[in-house]
N, C-alpha and C positions, 0 to 999 in steps of 0.2 A: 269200353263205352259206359259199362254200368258205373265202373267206378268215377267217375269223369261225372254224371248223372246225380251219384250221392253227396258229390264234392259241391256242385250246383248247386244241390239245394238245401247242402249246409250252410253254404252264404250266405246263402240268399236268406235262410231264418236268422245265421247271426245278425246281418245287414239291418236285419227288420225288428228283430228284439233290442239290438243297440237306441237304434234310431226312435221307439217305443219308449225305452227306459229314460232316455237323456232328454227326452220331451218332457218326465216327471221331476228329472232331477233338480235341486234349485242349487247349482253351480255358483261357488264361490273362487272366483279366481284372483289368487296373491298377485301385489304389484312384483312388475320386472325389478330386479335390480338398477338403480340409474346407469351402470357403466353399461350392464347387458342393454337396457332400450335404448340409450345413444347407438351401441351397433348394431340393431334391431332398424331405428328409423334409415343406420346408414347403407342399409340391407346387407351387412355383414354376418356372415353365418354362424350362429353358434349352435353348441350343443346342449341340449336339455338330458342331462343322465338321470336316470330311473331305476327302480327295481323291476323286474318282470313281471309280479301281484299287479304293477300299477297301470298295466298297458291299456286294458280296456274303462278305465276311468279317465286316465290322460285323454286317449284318443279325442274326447270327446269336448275337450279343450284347445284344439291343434283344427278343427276342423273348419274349412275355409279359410286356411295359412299356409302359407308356402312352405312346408312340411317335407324333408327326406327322412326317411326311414332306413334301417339294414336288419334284413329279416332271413334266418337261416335258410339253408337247404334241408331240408326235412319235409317231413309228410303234413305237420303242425304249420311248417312255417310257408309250406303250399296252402293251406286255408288260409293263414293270416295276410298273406302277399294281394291275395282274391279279394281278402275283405278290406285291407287298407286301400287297392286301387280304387274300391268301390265307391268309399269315404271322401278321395282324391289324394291320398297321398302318394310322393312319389318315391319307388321300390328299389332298392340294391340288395342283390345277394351276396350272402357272404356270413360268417360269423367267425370268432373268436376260436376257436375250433379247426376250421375247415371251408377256405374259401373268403379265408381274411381278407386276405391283398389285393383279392380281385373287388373284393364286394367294397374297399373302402376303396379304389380308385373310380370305381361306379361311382358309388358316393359324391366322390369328388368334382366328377366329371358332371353328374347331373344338377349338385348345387353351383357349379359356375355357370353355367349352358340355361339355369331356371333361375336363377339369382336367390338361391330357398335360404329363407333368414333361420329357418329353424332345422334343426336336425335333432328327433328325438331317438335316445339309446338305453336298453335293455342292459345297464351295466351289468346285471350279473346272468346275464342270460348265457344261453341258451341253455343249459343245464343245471346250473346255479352252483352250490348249494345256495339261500337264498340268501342276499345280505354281504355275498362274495363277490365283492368288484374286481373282474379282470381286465387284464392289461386294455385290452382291445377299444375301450372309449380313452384311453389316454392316448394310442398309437395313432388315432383317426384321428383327434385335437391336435396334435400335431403337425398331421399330414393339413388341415384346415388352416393351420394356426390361428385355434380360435378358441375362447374358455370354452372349461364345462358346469354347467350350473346343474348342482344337485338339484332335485326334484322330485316332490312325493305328491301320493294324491292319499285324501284322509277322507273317510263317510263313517256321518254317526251311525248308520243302519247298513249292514253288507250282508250277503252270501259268503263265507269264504270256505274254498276247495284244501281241507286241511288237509289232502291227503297226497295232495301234490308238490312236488320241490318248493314253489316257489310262493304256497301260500296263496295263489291269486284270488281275485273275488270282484265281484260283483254287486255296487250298491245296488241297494234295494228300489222300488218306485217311491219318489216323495223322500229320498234319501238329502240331505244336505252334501254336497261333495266338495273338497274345497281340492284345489293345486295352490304348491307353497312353491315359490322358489327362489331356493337359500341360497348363501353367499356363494359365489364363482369360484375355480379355483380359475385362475387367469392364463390366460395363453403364453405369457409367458414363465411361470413357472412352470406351465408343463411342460415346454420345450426343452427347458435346463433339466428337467427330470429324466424324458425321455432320452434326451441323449445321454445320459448318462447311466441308464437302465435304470435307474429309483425307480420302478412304480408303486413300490410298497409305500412309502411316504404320501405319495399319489392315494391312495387306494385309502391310505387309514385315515384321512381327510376326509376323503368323499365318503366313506360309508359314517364317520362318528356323527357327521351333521346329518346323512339320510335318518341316523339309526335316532338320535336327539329328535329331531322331528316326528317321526312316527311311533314310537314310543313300541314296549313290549307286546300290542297286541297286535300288532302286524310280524311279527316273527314267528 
């Protein structure tokens, strides 16, 4: 019960500190790609892939969107699941890891059933190292048959937790925050990848344009 009690009311402060900060922040958000908003307006679902640093910046770009998410089983990924429902996003478990298959047929299940135009993913999550795209956003793109548009979020002013894998962080209040998002790899060459097991071709695409983007101080 205690523990249950400390979990409450660490939401409830992230809940409240998100919603604080992204009140100051002055949000600059990239145009879609044209081919990604034509399946956007067609409510065709696609994937926005990310690095894990970028979760708590995106988030706050995605809010009031038709939004699926896949957030691990873990004790981390039990506060994040609390605090994305809170936000409204909608949850599948599962990760790359452990609980893949279940968590991307979730996935799948819930953006046909809510019609969710977006699907944001933690490519190199849940463990990283950071900047490591695994397979697991190319197997889902698949299973959707939908692109994946790389995607970084950049702040002149941040917090960042250099002591953790994934580098994350936290713009500041009054922080300029911009979301970029770069060229698609297209749903159909992931398919011909996928089956074919390529994901490395897959992967060094998507991280050279993350990595171009964000440049050496986010690593």
């Amino acid at each position: 019960m205690l523990q249950k009690i400390k979990e409450f009311l660490l939401v409830e402060f992230i809940y409240f500190a998100h919603w604080m900060l992204r009140l100051t922040w002055k949000k600059i958000p990239g145009p879609y790609p044209l081919e990604i908003q034509k399946r956007i307006d067609q409510g065709l679902p696609t994937i926005f892939g990310h690095l894990h640093q970028d979760d708590i910046s995106l988030s706050a770009f995605y809010i009031g969107k038709p939004v699926g998410v896949l957030v691990s089983h873990s004790k981390d990924g039990n506060l994040l699941t609390k605090f994305f429902h809170k936000i409204g996003f909608r949850v599948a478990r599962g990760s790359s890891s452990r609980g893949a298959a279940s968590g991307f047929l979730e996935l799948l299940r819930i953006s046909k059933e809510e019609k969710l135009c977006y699907i944001t993913f933690a490519a190199d999550g849940p463990r990283g190292p950071v900047g490591l795209t695994k397979n697991g956003i190319f197997k889902l793109a698949e299973i959707l048959n939908a692109p994946v548009v790389p995607t970084v979020a950049l702040a002149d002013r941040r917090w960042t937790f250099h002591k953790s894998w994934s580098k994350g962080f936290i713009p500041k209040p009054f922080a300029k925050v911009e979301a970029q998002y770069l060229e698609p790899l297209s749903a159909e060459i992931i398919s011909e990848k996928v089956k074919n097991k390529d994901y490395s071709s897959l992967a060094t695409i998507f991280n050279s344009r993350i990595a171009e983007a964000k440049g050496k101080a986010y690593f």
